[in-house]
N, C-alpha and C positions, 0 to 999 in steps of 0.2 A: 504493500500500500504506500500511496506516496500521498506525502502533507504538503501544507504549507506553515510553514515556521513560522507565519506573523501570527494567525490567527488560530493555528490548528485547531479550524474548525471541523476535521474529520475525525478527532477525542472526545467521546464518549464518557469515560472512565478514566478515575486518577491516575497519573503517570509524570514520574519522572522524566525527563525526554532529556540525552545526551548530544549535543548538536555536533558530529565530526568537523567540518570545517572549523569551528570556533576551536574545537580542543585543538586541531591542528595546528592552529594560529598560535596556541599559546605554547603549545612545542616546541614549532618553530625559533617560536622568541626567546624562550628559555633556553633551547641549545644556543643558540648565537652567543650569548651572556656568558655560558659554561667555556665556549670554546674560546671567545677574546679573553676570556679572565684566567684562563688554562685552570678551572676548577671542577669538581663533581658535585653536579647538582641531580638529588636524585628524592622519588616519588615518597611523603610519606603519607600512609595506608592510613591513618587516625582520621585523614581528612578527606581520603576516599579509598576503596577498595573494590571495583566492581571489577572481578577478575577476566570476564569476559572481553572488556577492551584492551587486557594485557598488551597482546598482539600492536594493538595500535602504540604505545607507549615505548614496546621494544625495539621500533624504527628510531627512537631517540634517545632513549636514557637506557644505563643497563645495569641498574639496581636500585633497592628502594629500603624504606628503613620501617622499623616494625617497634612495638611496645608493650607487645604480648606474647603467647605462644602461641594463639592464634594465627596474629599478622603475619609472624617470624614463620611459620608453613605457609601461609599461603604465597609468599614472595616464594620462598623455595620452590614450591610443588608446581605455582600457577604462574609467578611471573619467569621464574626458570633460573633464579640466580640467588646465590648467598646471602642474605640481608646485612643491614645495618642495627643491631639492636637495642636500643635502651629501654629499660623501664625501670620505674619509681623502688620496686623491690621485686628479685627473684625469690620463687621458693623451692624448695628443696626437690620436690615433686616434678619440676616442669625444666629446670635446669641445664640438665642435662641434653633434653630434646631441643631448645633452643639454640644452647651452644653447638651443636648439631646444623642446624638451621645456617647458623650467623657465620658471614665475614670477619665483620665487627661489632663488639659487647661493649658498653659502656654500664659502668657500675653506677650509680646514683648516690652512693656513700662511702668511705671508706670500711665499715663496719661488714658490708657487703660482698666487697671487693675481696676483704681478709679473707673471709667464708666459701666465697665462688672463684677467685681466681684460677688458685692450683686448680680445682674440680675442671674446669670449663677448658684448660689447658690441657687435661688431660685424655678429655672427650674429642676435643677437636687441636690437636697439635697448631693448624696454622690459624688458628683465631687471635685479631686484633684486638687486645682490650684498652678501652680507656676509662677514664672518670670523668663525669662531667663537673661543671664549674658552675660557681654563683657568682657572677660579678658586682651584685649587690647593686644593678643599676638597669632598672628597664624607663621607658615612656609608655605604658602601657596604661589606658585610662580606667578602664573596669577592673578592680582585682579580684574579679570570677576568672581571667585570664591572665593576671601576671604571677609568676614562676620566680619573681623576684622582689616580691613584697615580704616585707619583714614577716618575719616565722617561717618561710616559704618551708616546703618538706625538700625542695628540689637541690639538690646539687650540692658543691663543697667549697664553702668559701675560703679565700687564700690563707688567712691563718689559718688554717684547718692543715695543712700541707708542711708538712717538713721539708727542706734545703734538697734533699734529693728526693725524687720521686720514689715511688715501691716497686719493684722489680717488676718486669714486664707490661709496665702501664707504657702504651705504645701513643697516645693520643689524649686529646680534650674534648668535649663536647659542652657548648654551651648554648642554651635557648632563652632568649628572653625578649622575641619581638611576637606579634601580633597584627598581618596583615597592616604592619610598618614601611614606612618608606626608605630610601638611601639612605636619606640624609640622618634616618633616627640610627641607622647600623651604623654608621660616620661615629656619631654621637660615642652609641655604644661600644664602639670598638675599644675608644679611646680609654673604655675604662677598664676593658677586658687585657688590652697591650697593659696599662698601668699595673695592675692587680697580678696577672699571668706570665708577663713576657720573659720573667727569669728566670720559668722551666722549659721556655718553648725547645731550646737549646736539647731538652731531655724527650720531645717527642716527635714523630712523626708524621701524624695528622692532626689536624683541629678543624670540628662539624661546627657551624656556627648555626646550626639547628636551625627552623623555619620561621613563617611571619613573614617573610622576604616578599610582600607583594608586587612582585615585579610585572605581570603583565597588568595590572591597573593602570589607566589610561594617563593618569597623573603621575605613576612612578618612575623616576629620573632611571631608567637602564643606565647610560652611559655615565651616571654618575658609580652606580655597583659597582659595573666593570672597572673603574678606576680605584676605586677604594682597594679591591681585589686584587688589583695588579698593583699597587705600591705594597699592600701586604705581600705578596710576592716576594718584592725588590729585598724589602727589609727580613724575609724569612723565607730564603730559596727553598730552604731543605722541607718545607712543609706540605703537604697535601691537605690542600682545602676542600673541605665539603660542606656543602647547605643542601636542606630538605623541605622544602616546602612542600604544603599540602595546597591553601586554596589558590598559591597564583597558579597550578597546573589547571586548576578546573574555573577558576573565575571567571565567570559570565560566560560557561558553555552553555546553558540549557537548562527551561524552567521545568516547576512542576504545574502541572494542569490539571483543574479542578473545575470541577461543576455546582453550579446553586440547584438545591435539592428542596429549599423552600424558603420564606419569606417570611417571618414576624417580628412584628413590634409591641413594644414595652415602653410606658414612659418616652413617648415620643422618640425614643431608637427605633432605629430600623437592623433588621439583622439578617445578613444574607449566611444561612445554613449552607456549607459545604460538604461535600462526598466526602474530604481529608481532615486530617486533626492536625490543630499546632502542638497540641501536646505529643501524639503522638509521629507524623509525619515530618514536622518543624519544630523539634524540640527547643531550639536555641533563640528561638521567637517569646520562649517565656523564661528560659532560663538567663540566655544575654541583661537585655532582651537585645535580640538583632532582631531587624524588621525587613524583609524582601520590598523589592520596587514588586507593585505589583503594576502589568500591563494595561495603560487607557486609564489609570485611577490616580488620585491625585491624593497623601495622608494629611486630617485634619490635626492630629495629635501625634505628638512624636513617640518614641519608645518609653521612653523616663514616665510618658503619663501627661506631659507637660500640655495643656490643651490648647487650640487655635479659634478665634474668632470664625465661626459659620454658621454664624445665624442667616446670612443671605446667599450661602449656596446652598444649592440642589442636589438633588439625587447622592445623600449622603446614607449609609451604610456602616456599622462593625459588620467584619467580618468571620461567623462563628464555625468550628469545627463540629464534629457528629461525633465527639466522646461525651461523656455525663459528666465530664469535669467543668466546675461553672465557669472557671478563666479561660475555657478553652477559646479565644476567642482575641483578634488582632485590631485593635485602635477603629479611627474614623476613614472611610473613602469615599470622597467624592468621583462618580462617575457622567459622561455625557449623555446618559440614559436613565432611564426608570430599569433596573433590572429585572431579570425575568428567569424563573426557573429553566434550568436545562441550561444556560449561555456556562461558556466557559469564565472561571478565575482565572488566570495566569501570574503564577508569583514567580518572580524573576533570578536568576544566579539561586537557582536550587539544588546543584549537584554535588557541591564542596560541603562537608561535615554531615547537611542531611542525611546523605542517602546512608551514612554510617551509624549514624547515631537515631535512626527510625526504631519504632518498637511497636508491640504489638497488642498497646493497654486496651480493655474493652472489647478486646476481640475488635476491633473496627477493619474492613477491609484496606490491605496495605494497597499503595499502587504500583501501577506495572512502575519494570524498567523498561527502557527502548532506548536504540542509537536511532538518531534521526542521520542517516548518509550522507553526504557530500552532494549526490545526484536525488535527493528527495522522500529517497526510500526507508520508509521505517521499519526496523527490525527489533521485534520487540524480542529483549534479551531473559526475563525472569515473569512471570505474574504468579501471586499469592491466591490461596485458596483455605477452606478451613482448616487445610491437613497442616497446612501451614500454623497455622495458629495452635491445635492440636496437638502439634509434635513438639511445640515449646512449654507445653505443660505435662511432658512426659517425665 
């Protein structure tokens, strides 16, 4: 079946829609970046994993990083390569099969490191270990997402580190942007070099972990690539790696939804949709991050913060079809009266959703589909009860 992207007005039913040209686009760009700045920039799986477009992603990246025992198989089995692996803590039970999995381990403590090193050495002889860093300095506005707000559980700050490393710590890993620009990793660097740079000497690689929103339309590339090449200049002997999750999928392709019926309350109006923000846009109440949604205009921002419209029309929340009462996203004004059956369209839905989806209420999930290059939809996954069913097994 073939769409049309503006309107897909031939979706019926919720769905995810992966748009190939866009994602190629952002491929594209991100190799360009990796290969001027001569760094590894590679997929990570927290912020998407639909293993089905492997295939398309392995025309340009050839590895990706993992944060579970999950992710760390599926890059092995399904993307076909060794992963990259950190997580918050290993246990004793799954250890072993990761280190198995992984290229590279990064430990998240030292307390950690003492416990798993030898082990993980010993499962897998040529595994990369390192430790990741706190550099006690992000710009990150929300601290539902900074990794470097005081107490943080993440990483090891530089007192923490004695004058020589611990045997076999091969690298650094450190994360602490958030769909950030150049100029905050500029920023950031400078505190990471201050704090860090007098064991670089003792390592190998250093991952400057993700956030890296490089194909958003405002973010300075050729500023990266310069930052990247003077780090270079000043630290030949290093292998650089970043991992970002949504600049690979930003602004590939929304999700599509239908109004299933129409009432008001106290002068609201509320258009009921096929999908949940609780459960299909979880990050819509937990951020809260709010999607563009297509043709609609928001009276009220995320914060709650409200707007003057009392003299516009055709205004609407827009609720989800779980029994949760929040389920449900701010003010839209539309150029129509709405009408059961038209589609929603929420915009940049493929990055962190499609991972982070669940299955409260039993409510029907929506399809996946790649929408092709030439038009054509190929629907990749659709949900049914057994679905729901075998997650309460």
């Amino acid at each position: 079946m073939k769409i049309d992207v503006t309107t897909f007005k031939e979706i019926h039913r919720p769905m995810y829609i992966l748009e190939e040209a866009k994602l190629r686009k952002n491929l594209d760009l991100i190799t360009r970046a990796a290969q001027e700045a001569n760094v590894e920039i590679i997929l990570a799986f927290k912020a998407f994993a639909l293993w089905k477009t492997f295939p398309i992603f392995r025309e340009y990246i050839h590895s990706v990083t993992a944060s579970s025992l999950g992710e760390a198989r599926l890059g092995r089995e399904e993307f076909g390569a060794p992963v990259h692996t950190y997580s918050p803590a290993y246990t004793d039970y799954e250890i072993d099969t990761i280190a198995k999995c992984s290229s590279h381990l990064t430990f998240n403590s030292l307390s950690q490191m003492e416990r798993y090193a030898a082990r993980t050495k010993k499962v897998n002889p040529d595994i990369s270990l390192g430790l990741r860093i706190n550099p006690e300095y992000s710009e990150i506005a929300n601290i539902l997402y900074d990794p470097c707000a005081p107490g943080s559980r993440f990483g090891i700050r530089a007192d923490r580190l004695s004058e020589q490393l611990p045997a076999g710590i091969d690298g650094f890993h450190c994360h602490c942007h958030c769909e950030n620009g150049a100029d905050v990793f500029q920023r950031t660097l400078g505190h990471i070099e201050q704090k860090f740079a007098k064991w670089f000497g003792q390592i190998k690689w250093i991952n400057f972990g993700g956030g890296h929103l490089m194909t958003h339309k405002d973010y300075d590339i050729d500023l990266l690539i310069k930052i990247l090449s003077d780090f270079h200049k000043r630290y030949p002997h290093l292998h650089i790696i970043l991992e970002p999750g949504s600049a690979f999928l930003w602004q590939t392709g929304p999700l599509v939804s239908q109004i299933v019926d129409i009432v008001e309350d106290k002068g609201i109006r509320t258009a009921i949709l096929n999908v949940s923000f609780a459960c299909h846009m979880p990050d819509c109440l937990e951020g809260p991050y709010w999607p563009a949604v297509r043709n609609a205009q928001t009276f009220e921002s995320a914060d709650g913060t409200p707007v003057q419209k009392e003299k516009i029309k055709n205004i609407y929340r827009l609720g989800g079809n779980s029994c949760l009462s929040g389920d449900f996203m701010g003010y839209w004004s539309f150029d129509h009266e709405l009408q059961i059956g038209e589609n929603i369209i929420f915009e940049d839905m493929i990055h962190y959703t499609t991972v982070k989806t669940n299955m409260f209420n039993g409510v029907t999930h929506p399809s996946i589909a790649l929408a092709h290059i030439d038009g054509e939809l190929e629907i990749l996954r659709e949900y049914n009860y057994e679905d729901y069913k075998n997650r309460m097994d």
